[in-house]
GUMISE-558712 format. One line per field, with one value per residue (C-alpha): z negated, y negated, x; residue number from 1. Coordinates in steps of 0.001 Angstrom, whole numbers, plus 524288, in hexadecimal, padded with zeros to 5 digits. Each point is the difference from the previous one (the first is absolute). Example, Ala and Ser with C-alpha at 12.3 -4.5 7.8 and 13.67 -1.06 7.14 Angstrom:
pz [7E188; 80294]
py [81194; 7F290]
px [8300C; 8055A]
i [1; 2]
This chain:
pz [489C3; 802F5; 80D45; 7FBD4; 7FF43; 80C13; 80839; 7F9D1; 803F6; 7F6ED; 80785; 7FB76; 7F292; 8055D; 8018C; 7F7D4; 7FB67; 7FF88; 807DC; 7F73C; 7FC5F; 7FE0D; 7F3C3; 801FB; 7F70A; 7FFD0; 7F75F; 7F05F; 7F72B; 7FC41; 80BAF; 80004; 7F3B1; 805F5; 80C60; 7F97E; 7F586; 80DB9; 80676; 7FF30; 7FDE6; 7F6AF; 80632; 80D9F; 809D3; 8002C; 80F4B; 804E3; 8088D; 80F60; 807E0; 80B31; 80644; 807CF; 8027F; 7F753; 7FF56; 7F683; 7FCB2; 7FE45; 7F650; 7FA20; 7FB62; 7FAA9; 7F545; 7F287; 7F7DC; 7F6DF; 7F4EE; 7F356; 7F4CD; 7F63F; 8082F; 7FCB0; 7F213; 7FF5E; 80656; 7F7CD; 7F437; 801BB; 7F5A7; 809F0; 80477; 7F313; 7FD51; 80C5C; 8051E; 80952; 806AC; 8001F; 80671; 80A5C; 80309; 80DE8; 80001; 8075B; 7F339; 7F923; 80993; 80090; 80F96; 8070B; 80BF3; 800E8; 7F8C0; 80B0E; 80F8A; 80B2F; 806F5; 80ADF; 7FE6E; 8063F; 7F778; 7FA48; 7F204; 7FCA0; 80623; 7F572; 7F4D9; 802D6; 7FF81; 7F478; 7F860; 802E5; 7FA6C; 807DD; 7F871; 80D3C; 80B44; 80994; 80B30; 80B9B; 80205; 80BB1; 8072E; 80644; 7F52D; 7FAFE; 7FB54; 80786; 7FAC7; 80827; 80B0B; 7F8F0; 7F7A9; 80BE3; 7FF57; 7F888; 7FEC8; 809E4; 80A8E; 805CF; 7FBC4; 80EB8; 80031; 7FDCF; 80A60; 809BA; 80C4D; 80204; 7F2F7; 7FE22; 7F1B1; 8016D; 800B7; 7F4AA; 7F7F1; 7F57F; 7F6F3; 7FB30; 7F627; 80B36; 801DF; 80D63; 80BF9; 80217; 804CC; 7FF3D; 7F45B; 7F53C; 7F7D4; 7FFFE; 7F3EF; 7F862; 7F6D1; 7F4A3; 7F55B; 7FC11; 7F04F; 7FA4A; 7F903; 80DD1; 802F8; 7F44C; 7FFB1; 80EF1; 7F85C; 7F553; 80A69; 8071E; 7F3BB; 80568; 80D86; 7F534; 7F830; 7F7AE; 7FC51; 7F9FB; 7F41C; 7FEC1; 7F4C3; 801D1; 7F763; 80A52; 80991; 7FB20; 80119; 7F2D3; 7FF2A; 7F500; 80168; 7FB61; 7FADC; 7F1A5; 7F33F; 7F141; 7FAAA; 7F4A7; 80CB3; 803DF; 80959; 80AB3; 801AB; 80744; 80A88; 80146; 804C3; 807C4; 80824; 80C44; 805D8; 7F686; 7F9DD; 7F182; 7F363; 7F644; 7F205; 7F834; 7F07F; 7FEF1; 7F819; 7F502; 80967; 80943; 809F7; 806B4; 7F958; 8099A; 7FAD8; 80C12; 80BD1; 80502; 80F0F; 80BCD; 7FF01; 7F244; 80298; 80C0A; 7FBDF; 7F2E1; 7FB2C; 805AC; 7F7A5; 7F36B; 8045D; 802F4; 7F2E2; 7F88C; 8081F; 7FBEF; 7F2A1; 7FAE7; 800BA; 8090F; 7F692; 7FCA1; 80D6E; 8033C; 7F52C; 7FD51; 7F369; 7FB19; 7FED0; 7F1BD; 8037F; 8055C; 7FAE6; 80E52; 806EF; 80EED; 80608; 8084C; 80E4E; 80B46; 80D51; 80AD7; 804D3; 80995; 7F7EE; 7F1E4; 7FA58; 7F52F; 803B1; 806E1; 809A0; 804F9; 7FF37; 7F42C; 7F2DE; 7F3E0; 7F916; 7F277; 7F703; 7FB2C; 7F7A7; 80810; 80015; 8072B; 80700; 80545; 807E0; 804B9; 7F6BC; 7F54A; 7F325; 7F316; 7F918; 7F67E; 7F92B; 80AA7; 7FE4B; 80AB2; 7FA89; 8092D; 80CE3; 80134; 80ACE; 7FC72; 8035C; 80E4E; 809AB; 7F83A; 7FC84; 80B12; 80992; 7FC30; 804F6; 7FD39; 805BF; 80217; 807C4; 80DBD; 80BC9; 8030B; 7F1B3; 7FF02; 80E32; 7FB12; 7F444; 806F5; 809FA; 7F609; 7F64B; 80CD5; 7F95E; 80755; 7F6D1; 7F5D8; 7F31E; 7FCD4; 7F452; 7F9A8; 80120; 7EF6A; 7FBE9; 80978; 7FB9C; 801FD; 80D43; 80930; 80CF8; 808B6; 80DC1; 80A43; 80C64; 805AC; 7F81D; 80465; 80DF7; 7FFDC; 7FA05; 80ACA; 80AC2; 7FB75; 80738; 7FC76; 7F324; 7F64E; 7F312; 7EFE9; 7FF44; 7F876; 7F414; 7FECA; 7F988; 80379; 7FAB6; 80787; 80636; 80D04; 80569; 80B42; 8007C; 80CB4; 809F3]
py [8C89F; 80D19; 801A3; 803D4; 7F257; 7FE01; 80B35; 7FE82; 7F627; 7F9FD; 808A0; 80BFA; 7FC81; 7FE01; 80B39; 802CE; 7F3F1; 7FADD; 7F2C7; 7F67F; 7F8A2; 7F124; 7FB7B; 7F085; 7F494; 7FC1C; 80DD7; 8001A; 800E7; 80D6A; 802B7; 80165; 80905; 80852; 80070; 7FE99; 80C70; 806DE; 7FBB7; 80998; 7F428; 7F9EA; 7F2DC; 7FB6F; 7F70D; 7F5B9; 7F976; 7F41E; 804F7; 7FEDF; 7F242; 80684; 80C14; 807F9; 804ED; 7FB36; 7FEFD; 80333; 7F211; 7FC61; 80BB2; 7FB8B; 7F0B7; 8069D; 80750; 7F9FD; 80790; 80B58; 80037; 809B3; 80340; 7F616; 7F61F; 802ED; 801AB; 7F31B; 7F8FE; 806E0; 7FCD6; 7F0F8; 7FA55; 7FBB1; 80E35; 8057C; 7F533; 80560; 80C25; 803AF; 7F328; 80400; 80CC4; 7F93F; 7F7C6; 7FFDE; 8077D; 7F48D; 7F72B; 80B13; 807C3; 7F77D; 7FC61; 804B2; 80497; 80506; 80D1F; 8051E; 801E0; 8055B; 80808; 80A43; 80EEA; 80088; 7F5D9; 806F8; 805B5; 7F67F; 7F41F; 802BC; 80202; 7F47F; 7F835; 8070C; 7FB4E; 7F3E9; 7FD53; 807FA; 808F7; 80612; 800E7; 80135; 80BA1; 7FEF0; 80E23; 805C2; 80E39; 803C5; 7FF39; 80CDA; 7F9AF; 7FA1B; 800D7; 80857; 7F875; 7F2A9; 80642; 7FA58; 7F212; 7F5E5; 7F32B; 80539; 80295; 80C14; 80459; 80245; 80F4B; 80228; 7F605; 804B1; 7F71D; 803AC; 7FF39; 7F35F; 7FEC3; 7FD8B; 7F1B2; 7FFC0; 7F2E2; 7FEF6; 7F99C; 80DD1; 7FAC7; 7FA7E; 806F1; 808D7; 7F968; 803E9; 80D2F; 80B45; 807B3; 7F43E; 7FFF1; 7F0B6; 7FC51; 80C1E; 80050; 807C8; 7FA72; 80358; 7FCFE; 80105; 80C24; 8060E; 7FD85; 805BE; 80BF0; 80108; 7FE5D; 80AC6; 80812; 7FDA8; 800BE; 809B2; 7F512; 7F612; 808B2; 7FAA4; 7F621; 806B1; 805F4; 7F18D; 7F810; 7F5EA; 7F6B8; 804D8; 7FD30; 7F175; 80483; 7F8B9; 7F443; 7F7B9; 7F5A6; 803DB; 7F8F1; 803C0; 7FA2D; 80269; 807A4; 7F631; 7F621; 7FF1B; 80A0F; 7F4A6; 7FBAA; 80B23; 7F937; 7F415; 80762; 808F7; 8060C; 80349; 80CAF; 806EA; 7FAF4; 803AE; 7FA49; 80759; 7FE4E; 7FF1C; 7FCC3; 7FAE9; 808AB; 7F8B5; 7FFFC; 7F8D1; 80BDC; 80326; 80C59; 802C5; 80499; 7FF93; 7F896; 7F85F; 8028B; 803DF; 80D64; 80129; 7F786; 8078D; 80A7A; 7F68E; 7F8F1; 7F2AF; 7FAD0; 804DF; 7FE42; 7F1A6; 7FE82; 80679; 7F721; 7F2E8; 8036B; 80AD9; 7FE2C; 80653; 80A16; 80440; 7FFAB; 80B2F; 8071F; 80165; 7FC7C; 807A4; 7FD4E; 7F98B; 7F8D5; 7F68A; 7F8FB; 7F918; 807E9; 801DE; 7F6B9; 8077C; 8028C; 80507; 8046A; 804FF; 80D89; 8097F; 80B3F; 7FBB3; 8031A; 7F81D; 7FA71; 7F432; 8087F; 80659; 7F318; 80565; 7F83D; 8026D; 7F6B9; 8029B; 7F860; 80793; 7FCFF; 7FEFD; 80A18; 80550; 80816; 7F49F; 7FDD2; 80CB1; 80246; 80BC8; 7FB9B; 80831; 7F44E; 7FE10; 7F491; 7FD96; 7FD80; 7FC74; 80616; 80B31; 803AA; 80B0E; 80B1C; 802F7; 7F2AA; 803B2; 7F6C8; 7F3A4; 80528; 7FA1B; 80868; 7FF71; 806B4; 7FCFD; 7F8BD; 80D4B; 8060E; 8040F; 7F912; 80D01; 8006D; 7F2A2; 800FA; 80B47; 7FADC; 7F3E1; 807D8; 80A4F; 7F68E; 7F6E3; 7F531; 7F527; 7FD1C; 80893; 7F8DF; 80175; 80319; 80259; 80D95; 7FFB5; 7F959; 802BD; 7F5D3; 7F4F0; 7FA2D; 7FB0F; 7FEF6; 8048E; 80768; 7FD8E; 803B5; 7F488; 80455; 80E15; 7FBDB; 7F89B; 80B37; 809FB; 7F6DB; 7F9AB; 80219; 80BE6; 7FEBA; 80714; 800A5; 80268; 80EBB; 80190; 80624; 7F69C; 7F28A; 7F4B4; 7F502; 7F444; 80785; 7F982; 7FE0E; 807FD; 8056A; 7FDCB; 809F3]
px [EECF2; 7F790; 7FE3B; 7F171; 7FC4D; 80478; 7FA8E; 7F245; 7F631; 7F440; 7F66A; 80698; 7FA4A; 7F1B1; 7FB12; 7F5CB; 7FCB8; 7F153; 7FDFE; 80003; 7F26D; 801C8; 7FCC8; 7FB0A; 803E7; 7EFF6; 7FF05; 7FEBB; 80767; 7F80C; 7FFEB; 810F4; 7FFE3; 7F950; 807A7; 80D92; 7F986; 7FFEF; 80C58; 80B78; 80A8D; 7F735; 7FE19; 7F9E7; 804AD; 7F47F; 7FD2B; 7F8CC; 7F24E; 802F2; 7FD54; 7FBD5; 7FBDF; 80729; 80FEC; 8070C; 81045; 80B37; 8014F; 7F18C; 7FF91; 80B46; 7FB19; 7F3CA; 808A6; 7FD34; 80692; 800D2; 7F5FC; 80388; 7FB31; 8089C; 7FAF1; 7F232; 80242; 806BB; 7F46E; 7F604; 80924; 7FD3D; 7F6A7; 7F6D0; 7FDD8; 7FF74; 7F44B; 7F801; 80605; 7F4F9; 801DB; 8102C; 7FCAA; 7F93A; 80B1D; 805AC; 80B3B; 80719; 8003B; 807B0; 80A0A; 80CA3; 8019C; 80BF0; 7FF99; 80ED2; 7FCBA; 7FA4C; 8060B; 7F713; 80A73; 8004F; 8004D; 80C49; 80735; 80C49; 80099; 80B97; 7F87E; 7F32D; 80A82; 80604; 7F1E4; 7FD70; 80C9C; 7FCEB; 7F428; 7F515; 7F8A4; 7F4E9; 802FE; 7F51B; 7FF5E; 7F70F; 7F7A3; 804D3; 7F8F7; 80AB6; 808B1; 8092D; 80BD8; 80971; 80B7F; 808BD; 7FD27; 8031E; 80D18; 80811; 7FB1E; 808A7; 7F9EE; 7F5E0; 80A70; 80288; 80D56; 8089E; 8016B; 7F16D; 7FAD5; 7F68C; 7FEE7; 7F2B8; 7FBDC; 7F719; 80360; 80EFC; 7FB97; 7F8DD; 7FFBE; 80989; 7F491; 7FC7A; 7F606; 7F765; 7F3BB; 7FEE7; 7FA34; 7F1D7; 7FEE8; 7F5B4; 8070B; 7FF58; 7F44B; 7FE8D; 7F8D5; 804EC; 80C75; 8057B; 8067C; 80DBF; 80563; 80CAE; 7FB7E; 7FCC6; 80EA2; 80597; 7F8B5; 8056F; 80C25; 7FF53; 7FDAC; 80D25; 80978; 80A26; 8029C; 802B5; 80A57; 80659; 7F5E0; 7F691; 80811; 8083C; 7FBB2; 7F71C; 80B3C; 809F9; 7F719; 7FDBB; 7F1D7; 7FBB2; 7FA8E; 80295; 7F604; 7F446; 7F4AC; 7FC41; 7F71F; 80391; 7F673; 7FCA6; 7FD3D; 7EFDF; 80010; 7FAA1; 80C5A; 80271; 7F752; 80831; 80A70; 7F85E; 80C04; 7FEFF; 807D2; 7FF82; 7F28B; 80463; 80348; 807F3; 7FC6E; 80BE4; 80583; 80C3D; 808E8; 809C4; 80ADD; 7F80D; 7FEBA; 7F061; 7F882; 7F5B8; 7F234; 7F5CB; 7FE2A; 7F5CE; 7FEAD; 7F6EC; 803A4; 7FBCD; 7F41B; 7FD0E; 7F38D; 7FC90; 7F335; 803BF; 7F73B; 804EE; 80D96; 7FDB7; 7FAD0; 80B91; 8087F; 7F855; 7FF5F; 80B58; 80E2A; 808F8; 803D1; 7F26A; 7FCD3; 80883; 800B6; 7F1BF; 7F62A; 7F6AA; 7F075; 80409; 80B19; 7F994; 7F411; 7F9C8; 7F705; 800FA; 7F5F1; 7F4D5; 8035D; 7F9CA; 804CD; 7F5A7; 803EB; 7FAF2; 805EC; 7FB52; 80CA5; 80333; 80E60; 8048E; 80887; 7F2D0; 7F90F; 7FA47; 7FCF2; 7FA05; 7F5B9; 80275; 8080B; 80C86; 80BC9; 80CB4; 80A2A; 80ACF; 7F6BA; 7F777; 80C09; 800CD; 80D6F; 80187; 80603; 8046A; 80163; 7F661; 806FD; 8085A; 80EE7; 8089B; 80E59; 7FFD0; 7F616; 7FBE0; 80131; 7EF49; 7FC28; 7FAF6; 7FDD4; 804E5; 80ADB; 80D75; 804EA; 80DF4; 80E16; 80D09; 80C24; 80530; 7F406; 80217; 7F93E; 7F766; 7FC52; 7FBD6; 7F927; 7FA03; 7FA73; 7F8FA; 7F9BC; 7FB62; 7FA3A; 7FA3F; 808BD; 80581; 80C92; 806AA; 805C6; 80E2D; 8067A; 80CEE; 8060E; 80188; 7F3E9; 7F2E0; 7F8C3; 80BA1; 7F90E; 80CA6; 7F881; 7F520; 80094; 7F50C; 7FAE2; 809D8; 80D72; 7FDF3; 7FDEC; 80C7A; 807CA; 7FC5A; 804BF; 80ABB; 80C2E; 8093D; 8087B; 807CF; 7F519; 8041D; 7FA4C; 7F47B; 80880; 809B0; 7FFC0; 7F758; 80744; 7FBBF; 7F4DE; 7F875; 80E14; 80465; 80D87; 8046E; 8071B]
i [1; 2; 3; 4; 5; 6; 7; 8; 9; 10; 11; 12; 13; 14; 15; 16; 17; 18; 19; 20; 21; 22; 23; 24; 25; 26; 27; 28; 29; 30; 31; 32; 33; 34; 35; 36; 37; 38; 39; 40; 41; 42; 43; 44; 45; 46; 47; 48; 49; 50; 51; 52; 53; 54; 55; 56; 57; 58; 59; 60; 61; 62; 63; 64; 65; 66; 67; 68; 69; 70; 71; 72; 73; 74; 75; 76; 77; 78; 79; 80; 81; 82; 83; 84; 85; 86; 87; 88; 89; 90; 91; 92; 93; 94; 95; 96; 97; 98; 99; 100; 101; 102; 103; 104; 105; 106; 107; 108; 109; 110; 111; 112; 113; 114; 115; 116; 117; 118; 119; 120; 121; 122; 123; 124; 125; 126; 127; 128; 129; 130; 131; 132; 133; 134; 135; 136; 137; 138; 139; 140; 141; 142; 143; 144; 145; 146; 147; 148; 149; 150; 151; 152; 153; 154; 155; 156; 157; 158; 159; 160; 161; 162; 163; 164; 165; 166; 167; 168; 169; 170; 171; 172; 173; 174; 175; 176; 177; 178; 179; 180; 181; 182; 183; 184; 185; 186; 187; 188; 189; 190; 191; 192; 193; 194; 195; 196; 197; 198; 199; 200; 201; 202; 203; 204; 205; 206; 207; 208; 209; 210; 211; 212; 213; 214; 215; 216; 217; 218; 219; 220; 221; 222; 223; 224; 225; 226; 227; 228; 229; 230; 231; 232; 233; 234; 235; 236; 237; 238; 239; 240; 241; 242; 243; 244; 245; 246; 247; 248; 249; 250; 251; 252; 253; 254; 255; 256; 257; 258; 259; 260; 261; 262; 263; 264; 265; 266; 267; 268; 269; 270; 271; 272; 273; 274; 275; 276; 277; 278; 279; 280; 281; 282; 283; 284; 285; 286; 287; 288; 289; 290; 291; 292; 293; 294; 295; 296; 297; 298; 299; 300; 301; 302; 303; 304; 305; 306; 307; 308; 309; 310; 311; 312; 313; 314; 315; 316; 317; 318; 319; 320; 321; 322; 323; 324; 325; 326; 327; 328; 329; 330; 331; 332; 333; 334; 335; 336; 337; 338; 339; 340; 341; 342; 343; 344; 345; 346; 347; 348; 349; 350; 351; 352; 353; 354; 355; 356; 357; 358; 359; 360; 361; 362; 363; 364; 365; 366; 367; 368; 369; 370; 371; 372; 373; 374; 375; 376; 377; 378; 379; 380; 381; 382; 383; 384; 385; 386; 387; 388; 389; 390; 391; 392; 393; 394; 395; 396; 397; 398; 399; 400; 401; 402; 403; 404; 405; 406; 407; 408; 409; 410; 411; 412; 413; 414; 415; 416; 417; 418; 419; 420; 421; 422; 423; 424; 425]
């Protein structure tokens, strides 16, 4: 394991950010496109409004977590017949009936919790962690690189240094003191950690050039939808980490040809409303691959979303009065296909088209790719055929590959027969 994760504490990644602005389950509905339009990770952590006045601890902060509200969530809910019937009464909606309550993705921890410690949170299951404010903070890390479990380590104890004794619960928040902000905290992603990560390649040699199938890096359950399927169906599964649904056809000899996805990330910057009527009424295939205005013979029922800029998107807050056919750029997608056919996908399909790489791509490639797109997963495919789908890798299986203990890996070039298995020193 890099010793970077070690000597580098979650206030080392901190600096910079803005404190973060709680975004309360009594809000609408229109209210969260517009804030997740504006969020960098493309979703926001939703919190119950304060009992009381006044200081208020780690733990208090912690049961008034909801949970994490994105943009598939709010399509799905808007896709429901009874919001299609009345969607200014949907858009009003408390954003409390729609986020999905679970308040293990997010940890209030200390500045000075270890690298390793947050990773470890993150792998299992944590998606924010939250970072009180401090003013006298510059990064700590060289004088926290000689703590092990928040011990001192022997030849770098200093009798008359009050931290020696420090508590080994390093994810406690600090005792009240002048240089805490109280009611102020910054909030940490997995994205923040792996662009702390890209920047630290060379510590993690040879990881970064090792194959993500060497690496047992893929995941090979993923949630996907034929594309013949109503694309709704997509909303019964409604995965979790990552929040995406491949669209797939099933080749003759029974292997998965992927042709879109349907996800947050693509949903992220779309007309909600269009997108939640192409999900209620197209199939899956459609859905990602785009109609044109006469492809379909519906037109897009009249919406209207109060905004302080007058632009005329959902993302903004923006909305347009007059009826228009549906296409794939209602959505917020770009489609060649005039009479669409789903043999091949295409490399001109912009922002539906899946973010793809293959068995043989290395880790820094595929790390690369997510944080240069603002994409939570990357879709795996054969190192033959790129649109055979054989797995997905997420924000979660890279996190486990950078801290998993030292081994002996298949090198990128070589075969990956039997990939996701590690070969063992």
């Amino acid at each position: 394991m890099a010793s970077v994760f070690v000597y580098h504490v979650v206030g080392d990644l901190t600096v910079g950010k803005p404190e973060l602005m709680e975004f309360r389950e009594s809000e609408t509905v229109e209210s969260a496109i517009r804030a997740i339009g504006e969020s960098p990770e493309g979703s926001i952590p939703i919190w119950k409004k304060r009992s009381h006045v006044g200081f208020e601890n780690s733990d208090m902060r912690q049961q008034r977590f909801v949970g994490i509200l994105s943009s598939f969530d709010i399509v799905a809910f808007l896709a429901k017949s009874q919001c299609l019937e009345d969607q200014d009464k949907a858009l009003k909606t408390p954003v409390s009936e729609v986020v999905v309550h679970n308040n293990s993705l997010l940890r209030v921890v200390d500045p000075a919790t270890r690298l390793i410690d947050a990773l470890d949170m993150m792998k299992q299951g944590v998606k924010r962690l939250l970072v009180p404010k401090s003013v006298a903070w510059k990064g700590m890390s060289k004088r926290f690189s000689v703590i092990y479990y928040g011990k001192w380590l022997k030849n770098n104890e200093s009798p008359g240094n009050s931290s020696s004794n420090l508590p080994p619960n390093m994810n406690r928040s600090s005792s009240p003191s002048g240089t805490s902000i109280r009611d102020k905290y910054c909030c940490l992603s997995r994205e923040d950690v792996l662009r702390f990560i890209i920047g630290c390649l060379g510590a993690l040699a040879p990881l970064p050039l090792t194959s993500i199938a060497a690496l047992g890096a893929i995941n090979p359950n993923y949630s996907y939808i034929e594309s013949s399927t109503p694309a709704i169906e997509a909303t019964q599964k409604l995965p979790q980490d990552p929040s995406a649904v491949a669209v797939i056809e099933n080749t003759s000899d029974g292997q998965c040809k992927i042709i879109g996805e349907i996800s947050a990330c693509k949903l992220w910057k779309c007309d909600y409303l269009a997108a939640a009527w192409a999900l209620a009424d197209l199939s899956a295939g459609q859905f990602v691959m785009g109609v044109e205005d006469n492809g379909t013979s519906r037109s897009l029922p009249e919406f209207s979303v109060d905004s302080p800029t007058g632009e005329n998107d959902l993302v903004n807050g923006g909305g347009s009065r007059k009826p228009r056919k549906f296409s794939s750029r209602s959505i917020g997608f770009f489609s060649n296909y005039a009479n669409h056919s789903f043999g091949s996908r295409s490399m001109y399909r912009g922002r539906s088209a899946p973010l793809t790489c293959k068995i043989t791509s290395s880790l820094a490639a595929v790390l690369a790719q997510m944080l240069s797109h603002r994409a939570t997963h990357v879709w795996v495919t054969e190192d033959e055929n790129d649109d055979i789908l054989v797995g997905v890798v997420g924000y979660a299986d890279i996190l486990a590959a950078v801290t998993k203990p030292p081994t002996t890996f298949v090198p990128a070039n070589r075969s990956t027969e039997g990939f996701g298995n590690e070969i063992q020193c």
